[in-house]
DRENLO-848865 format. One record per atom (N, C-alpha, C): residue number from 1; x, y negated, z negated. Coordinates in pm, whole numbers. Example, Ala and Ser with C-alpha at 12.3 -4.5 7.8 and 13.67 -1.06 7.14 Angstrom:
BEGIN
R;nr;x;y;z
R;1;1319;569;-780 $
R;1;1230;450;-780 $
R;1;1320;330;-780 $
R;2;1285;225;-708 $
R;2;1367;106;-714 $
R;2;1290;-3;-787 $
This chain:
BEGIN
R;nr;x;y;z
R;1;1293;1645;585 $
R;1;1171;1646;506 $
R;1;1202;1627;358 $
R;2;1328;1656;290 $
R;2;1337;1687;178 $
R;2;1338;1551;170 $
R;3;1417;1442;212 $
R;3;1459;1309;181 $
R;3;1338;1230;164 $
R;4;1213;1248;248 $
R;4;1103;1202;307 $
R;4;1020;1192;132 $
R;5;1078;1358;99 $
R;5;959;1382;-27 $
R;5;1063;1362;-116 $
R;6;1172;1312;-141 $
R;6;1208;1201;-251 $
R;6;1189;1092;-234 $
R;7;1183;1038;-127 $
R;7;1146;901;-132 $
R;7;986;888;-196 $
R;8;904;972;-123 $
R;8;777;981;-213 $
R;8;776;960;-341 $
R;9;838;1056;-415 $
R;9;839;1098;-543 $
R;9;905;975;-611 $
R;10;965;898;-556 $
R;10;1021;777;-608 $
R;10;912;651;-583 $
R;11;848;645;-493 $
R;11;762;573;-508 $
R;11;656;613;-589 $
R;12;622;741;-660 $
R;12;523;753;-723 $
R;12;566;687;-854 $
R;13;706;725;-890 $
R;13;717;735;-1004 $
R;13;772;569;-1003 $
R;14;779;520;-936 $
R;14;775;358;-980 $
R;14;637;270;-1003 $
R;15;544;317;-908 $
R;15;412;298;-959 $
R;15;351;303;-1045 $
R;16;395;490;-1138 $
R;16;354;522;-1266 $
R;16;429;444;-1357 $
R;17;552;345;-1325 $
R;17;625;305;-1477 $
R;17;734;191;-1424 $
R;18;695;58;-1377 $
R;18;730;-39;-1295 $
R;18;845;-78;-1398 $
R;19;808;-79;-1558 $
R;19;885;-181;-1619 $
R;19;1034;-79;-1648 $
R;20;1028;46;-1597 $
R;20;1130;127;-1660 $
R;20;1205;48;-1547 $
R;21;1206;72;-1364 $
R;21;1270;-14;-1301 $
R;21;1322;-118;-1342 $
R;22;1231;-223;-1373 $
R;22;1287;-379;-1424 $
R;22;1368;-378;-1523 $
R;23;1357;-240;-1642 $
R;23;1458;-281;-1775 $
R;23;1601;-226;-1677 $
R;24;1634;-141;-1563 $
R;24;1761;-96;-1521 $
R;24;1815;-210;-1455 $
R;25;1725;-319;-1411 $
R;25;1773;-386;-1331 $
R;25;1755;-369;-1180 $
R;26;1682;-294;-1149 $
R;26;1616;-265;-1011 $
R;26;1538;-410;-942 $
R;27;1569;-368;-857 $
R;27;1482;-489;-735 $
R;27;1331;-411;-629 $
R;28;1264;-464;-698 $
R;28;1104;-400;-722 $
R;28;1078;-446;-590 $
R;29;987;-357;-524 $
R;29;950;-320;-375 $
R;29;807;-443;-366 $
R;30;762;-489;-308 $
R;30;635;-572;-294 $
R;30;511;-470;-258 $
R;31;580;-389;-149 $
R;31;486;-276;-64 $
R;31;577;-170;-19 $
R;32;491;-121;64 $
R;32;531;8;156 $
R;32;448;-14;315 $
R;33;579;25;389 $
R;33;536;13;493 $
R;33;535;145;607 $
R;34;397;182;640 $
R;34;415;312;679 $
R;34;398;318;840 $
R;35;475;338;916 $
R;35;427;325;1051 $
R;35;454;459;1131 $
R;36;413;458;1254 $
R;36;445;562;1344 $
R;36;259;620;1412 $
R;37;295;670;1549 $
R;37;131;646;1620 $
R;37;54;698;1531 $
R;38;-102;736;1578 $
R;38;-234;757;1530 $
R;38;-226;868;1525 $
R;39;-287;957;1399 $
R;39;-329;1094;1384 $
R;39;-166;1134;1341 $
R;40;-101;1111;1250 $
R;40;-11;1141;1180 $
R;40;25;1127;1032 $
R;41;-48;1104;986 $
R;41;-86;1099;879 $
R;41;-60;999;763 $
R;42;-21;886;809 $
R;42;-13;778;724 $
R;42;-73;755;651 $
R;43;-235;720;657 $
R;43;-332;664;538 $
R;43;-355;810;454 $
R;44;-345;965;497 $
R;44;-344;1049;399 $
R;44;-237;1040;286 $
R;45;-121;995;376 $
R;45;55;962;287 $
R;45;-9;858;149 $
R;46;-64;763;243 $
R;46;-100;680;122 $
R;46;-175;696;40 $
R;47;-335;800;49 $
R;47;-391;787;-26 $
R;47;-356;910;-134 $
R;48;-258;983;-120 $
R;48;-232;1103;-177 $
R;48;-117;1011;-297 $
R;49;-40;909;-209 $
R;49;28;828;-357 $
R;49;-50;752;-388 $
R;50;-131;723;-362 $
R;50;-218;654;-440 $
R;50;-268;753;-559 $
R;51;-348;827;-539 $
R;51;-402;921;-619 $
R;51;-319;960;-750 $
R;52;-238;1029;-666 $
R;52;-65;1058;-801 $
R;52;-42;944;-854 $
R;53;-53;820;-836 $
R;53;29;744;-917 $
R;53;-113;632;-971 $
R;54;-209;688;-1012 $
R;54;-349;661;-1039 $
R;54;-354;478;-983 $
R;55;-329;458;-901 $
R;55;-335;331;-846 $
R;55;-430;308;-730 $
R;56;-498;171;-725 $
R;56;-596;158;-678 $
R;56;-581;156;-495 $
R;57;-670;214;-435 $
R;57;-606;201;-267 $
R;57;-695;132;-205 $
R;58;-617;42;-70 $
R;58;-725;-29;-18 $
R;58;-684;-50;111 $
R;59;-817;12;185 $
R;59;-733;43;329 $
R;59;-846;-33;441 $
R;60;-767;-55;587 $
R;60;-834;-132;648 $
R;60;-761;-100;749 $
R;61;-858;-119;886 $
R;61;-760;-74;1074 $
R;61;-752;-175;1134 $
R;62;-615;-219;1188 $
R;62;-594;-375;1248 $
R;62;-750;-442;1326 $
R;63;-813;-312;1372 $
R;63;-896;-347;1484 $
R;63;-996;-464;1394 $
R;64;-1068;-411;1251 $
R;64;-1100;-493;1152 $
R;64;-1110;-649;1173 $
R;65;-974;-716;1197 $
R;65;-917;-835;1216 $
R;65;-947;-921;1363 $
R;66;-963;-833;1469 $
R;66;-977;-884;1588 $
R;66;-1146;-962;1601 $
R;67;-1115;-1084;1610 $
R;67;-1260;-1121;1655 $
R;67;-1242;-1266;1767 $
R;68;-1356;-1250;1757 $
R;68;-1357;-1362;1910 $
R;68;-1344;-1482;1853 $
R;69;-1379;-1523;1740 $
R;69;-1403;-1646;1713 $
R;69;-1282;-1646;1611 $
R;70;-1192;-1802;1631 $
R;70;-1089;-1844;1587 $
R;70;-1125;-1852;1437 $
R;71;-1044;-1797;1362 $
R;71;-996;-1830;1217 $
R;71;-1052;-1662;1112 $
R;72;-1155;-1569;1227 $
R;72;-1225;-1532;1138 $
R;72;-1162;-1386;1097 $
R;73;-1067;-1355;1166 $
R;73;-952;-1209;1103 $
R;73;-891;-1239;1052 $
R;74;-834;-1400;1013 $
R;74;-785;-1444;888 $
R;74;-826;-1440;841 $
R;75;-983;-1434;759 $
R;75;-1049;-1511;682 $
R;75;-1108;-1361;617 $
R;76;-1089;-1230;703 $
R;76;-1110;-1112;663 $
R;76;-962;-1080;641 $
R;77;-865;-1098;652 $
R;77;-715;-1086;563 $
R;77;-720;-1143;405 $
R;78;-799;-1278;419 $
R;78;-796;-1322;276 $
R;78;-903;-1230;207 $
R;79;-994;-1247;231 $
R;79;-1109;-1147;171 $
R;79;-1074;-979;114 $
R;80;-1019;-923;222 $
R;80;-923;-812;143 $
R;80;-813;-869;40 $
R;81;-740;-943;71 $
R;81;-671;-991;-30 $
R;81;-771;-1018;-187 $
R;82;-792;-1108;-115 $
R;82;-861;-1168;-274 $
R;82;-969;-1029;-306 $
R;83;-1025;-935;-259 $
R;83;-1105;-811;-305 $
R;83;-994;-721;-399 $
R;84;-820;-702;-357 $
R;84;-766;-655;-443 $
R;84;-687;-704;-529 $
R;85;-706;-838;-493 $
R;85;-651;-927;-694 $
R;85;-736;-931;-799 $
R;86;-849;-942;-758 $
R;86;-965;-932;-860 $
R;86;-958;-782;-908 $
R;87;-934;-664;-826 $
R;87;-937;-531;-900 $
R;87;-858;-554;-995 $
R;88;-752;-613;-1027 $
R;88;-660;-650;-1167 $
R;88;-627;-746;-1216 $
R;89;-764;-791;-1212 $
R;89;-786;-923;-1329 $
R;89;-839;-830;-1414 $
């Protein structure tokens, strides 16, 4: 557990201050990837670093994506996408 909640604490604190990483020379993360079954607390994991590291969260359940008609859970992949590039324009 202890390792679990440094790794946390390291992702907060790269969130709160990206460029201190980049001036050491660090190789900056794209994401986080949180897995393991349902009702364990992943999207709380996330929204709790989110919160701490005042950054914006944006969450969505694979099921979201599934549709009958070809092209259109892509087309709700881009739409989340493009919903959180515009949050930082």
């Amino acid at each position: 557990m202890d390792e679990a909640k440094l790794e946390v604490e390291e992702i907060v604190s790269y969130l709160k201050d990206p460029e201190k990483y980049s001036r050491l020379g660090g190789r900056l993360p794209k994401g986080v990837l949180l897995v393991g079954p349902p009702g364990t607390g992943k999207t709380l994991l996330a929204r709790a670093i989110a919160g701490e590291a005042q950054v914006p969260f944006f969450h969505t359940a694979g099921s979201e994506f599934d549709e009958v008609l070809v092209g259109q859970g892509a087309r709700r992949v881009r739409d989340l996408f493009d919903k959180a590039k515009a949050r930082f324009r």
